[in-house]
PLY file of the C-alpha trace (Angstrom):
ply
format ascii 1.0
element vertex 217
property float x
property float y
property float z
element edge 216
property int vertex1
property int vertex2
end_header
0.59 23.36 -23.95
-0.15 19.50 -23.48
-2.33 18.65 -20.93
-1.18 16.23 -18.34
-2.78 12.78 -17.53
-3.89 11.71 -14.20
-1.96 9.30 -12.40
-2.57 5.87 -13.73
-2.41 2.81 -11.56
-1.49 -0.79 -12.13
-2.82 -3.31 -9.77
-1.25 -6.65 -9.63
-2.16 -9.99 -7.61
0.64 -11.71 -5.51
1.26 -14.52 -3.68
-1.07 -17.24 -1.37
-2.82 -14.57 0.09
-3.75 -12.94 -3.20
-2.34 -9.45 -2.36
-2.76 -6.46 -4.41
0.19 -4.77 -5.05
0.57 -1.30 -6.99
2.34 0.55 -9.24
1.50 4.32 -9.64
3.22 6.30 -12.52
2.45 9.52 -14.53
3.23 11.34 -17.66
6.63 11.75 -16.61
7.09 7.66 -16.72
8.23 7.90 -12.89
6.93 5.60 -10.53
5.91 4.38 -6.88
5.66 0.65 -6.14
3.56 -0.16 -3.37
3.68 -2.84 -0.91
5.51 -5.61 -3.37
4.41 -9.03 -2.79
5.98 -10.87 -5.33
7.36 -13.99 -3.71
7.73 -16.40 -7.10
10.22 -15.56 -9.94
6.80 -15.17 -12.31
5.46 -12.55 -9.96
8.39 -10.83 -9.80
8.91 -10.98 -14.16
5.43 -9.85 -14.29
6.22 -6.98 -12.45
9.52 -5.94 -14.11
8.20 -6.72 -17.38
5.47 -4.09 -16.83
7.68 -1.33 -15.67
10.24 -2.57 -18.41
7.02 -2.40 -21.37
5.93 1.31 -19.92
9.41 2.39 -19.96
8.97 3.68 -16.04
11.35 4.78 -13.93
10.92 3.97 -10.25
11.85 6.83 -7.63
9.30 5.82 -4.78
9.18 2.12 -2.67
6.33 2.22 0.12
4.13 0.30 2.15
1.07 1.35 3.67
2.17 -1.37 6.57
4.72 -4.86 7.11
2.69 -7.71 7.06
4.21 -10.52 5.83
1.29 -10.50 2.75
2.65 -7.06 2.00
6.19 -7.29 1.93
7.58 -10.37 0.41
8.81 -8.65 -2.27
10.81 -5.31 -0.64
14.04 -7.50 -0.59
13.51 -7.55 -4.35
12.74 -4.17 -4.79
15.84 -2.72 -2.83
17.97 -5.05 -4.95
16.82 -4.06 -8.66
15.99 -0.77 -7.93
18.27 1.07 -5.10
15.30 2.79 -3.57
14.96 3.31 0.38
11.65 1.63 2.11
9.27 4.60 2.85
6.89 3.47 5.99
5.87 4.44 9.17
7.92 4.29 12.24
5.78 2.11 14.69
6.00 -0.81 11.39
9.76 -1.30 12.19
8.73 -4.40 14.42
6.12 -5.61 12.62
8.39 -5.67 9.73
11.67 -7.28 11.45
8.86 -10.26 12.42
8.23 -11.49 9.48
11.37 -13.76 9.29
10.34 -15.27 12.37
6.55 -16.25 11.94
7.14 -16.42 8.10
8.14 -20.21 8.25
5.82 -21.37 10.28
3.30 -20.63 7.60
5.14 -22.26 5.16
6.71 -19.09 3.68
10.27 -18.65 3.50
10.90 -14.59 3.73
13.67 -13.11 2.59
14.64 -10.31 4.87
13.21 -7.04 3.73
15.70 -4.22 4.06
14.66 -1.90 7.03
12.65 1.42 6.48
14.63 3.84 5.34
12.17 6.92 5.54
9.20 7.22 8.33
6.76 9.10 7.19
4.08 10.40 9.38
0.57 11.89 8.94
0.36 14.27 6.50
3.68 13.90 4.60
3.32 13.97 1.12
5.50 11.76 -1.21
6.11 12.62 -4.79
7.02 10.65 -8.07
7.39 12.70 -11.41
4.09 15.24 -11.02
2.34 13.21 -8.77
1.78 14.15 -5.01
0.50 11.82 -2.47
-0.75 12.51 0.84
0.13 10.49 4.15
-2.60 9.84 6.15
-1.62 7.64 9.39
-4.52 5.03 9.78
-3.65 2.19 12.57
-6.09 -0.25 13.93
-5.04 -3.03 11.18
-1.31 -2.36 12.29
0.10 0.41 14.45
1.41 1.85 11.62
-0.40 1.44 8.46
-0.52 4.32 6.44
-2.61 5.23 3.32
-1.63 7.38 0.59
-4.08 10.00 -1.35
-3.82 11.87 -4.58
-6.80 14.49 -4.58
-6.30 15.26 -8.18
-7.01 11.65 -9.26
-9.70 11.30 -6.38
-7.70 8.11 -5.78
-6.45 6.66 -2.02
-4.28 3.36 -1.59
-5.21 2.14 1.52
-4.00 -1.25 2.43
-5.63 -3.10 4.66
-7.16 -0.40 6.45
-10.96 -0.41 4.21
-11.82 -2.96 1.54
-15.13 -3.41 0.00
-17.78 -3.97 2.74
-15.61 -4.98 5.13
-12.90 -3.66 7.15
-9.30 -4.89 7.83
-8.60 -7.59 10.43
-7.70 -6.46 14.16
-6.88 -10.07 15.62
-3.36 -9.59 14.68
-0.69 -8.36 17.30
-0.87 -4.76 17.41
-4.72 -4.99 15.92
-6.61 -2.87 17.47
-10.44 -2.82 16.39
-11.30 0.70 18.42
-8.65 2.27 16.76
-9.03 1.52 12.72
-12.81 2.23 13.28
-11.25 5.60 14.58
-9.15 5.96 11.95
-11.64 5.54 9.04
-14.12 7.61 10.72
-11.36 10.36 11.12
-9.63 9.83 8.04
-11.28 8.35 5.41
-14.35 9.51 5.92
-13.37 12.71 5.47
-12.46 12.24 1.59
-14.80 13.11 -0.72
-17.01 10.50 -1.43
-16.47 9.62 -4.85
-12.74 9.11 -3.95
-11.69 5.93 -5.23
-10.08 3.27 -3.04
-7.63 0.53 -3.80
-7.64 -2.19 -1.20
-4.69 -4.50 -0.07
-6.40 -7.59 -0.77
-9.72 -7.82 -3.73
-11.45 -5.32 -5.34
-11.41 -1.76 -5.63
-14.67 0.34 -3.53
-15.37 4.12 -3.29
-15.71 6.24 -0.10
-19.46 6.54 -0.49
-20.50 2.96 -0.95
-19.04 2.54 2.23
-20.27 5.16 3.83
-23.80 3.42 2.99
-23.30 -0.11 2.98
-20.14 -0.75 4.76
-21.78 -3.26 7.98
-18.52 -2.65 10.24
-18.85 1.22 10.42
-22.18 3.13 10.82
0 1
1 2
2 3
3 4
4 5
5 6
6 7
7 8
8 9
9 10
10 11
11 12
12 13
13 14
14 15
15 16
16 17
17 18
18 19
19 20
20 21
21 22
22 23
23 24
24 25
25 26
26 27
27 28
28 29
29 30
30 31
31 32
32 33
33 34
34 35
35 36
36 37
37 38
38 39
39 40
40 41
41 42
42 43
43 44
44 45
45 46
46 47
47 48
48 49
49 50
50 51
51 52
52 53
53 54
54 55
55 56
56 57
57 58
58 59
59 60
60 61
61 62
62 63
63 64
64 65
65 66
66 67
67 68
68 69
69 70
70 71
71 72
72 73
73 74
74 75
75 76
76 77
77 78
78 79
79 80
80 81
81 82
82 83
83 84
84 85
85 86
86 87
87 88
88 89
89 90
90 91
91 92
92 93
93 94
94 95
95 96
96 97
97 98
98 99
99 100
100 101
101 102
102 103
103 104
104 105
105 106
106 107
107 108
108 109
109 110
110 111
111 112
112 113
113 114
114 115
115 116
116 117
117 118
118 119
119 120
120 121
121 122
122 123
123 124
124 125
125 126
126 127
127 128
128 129
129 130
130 131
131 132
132 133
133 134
134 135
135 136
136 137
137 138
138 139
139 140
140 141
141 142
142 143
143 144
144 145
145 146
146 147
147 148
148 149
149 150
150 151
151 152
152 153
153 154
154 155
155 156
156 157
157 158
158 159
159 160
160 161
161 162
162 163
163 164
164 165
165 166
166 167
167 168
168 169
169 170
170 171
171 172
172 173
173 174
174 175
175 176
176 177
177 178
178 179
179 180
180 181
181 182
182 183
183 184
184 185
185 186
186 187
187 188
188 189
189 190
190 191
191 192
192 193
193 194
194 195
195 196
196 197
197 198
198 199
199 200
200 201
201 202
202 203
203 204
204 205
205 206
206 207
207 208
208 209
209 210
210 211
211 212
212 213
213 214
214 215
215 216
């Protein structure tokens, strides 16, 4: 009987603010996009070209929260793929704001469908074999969500944890009480060799932080 791979991961880097966004797929060449922030017709090739060259199947859209950084590309998404936006509830206005402050940065958004499917703490999410866990995480946003795969030891967690620093709580419905809260409660939690994708630069671990993270001791 074959034995079946991990899920892999594909990070990619999108627009001004250098986003990472993700695509998680499996054996079963199903996949989850996460948080799409293509905004130039190269970002958006790159992508499709990599799903295209893996032969993947999408089946899952998400974002761990609606920041304009983190959504630029759901129109997109909706469009080429069919799939309903997956986020949490309390994003809804955070997401339907983006069109309004977008321009004022110098960004044109195109209007990102609404969210389809909330999905609260401790909902898991599937693609092919893969399973990922909810885990509801505000402080960043009031809704951002992170999503956990224990068999790959592997969380995407937006903006909520990046390497030795945290995400920023200046931003309406920021709160800084709140995501110190939530990675104490939730992230903390994880074992600590569990691997953690960021929303913006590189990739950390649960234990580095836990030792040399400055915002959180």
């Amino acid at each position: 009987m074959p034995i079946k791979t991990i899920m892999q991961i594909k990070q990619f880097i999108f627009n001004p603010f250098s986003e990472n966004t993700y695509i998680l797929y499996d054996e079963t060449k199903q996949c989850a996009i996460i948080d799409p922030g293509c905004n130039e017709a190269a970002e958006r090739e790159a992508l499709i070209d990599f799903i295209d060259k893996e032969k993947l199947t999408p089946t899952l859209f998400l974002n761990t929260h609606c920041h304009i950084d983190h959504i630029l590309g759901n129109w997109f998404i909706a469009e080429k793929y069919k799939l309903p936006l997956q986020a949490h509830e309390l994003e809804k206005p955070v997401l339907e704001a983006t069109v309004v402050y977008g321009p004022t940065m110098g960004i044109n958004v195109n209007p990102s469908p609404a969210i389809e499917v909330f999905l609260n703490d401790g909902d898991t999410v599937k693609f092919g074999d893969t399973e990922l866990k909810v885990l509801f995480a505000p402080g960043h946003s009031p809704g951002s969500i992170c999503f956990y795969n224990k068999k790959a030891k592997t969380l995407i967690g937006g903006d909520v944890l990046f390497q030795m620093s945290i995400g920023r709580t200046d931003l309406p419905g920021g709160d800084f009480n709140n995501l110190i809260k939530s990675i104490n409660e939730k992230l903390w939690t994880l074992p600590d060799d569990t691997q953690v994708y960021c929303g913006h630069g590189p990739a950390t671990n649960i234990g580095f932080e836990k030792l040399n993270n400055p915002f959180i001791k």
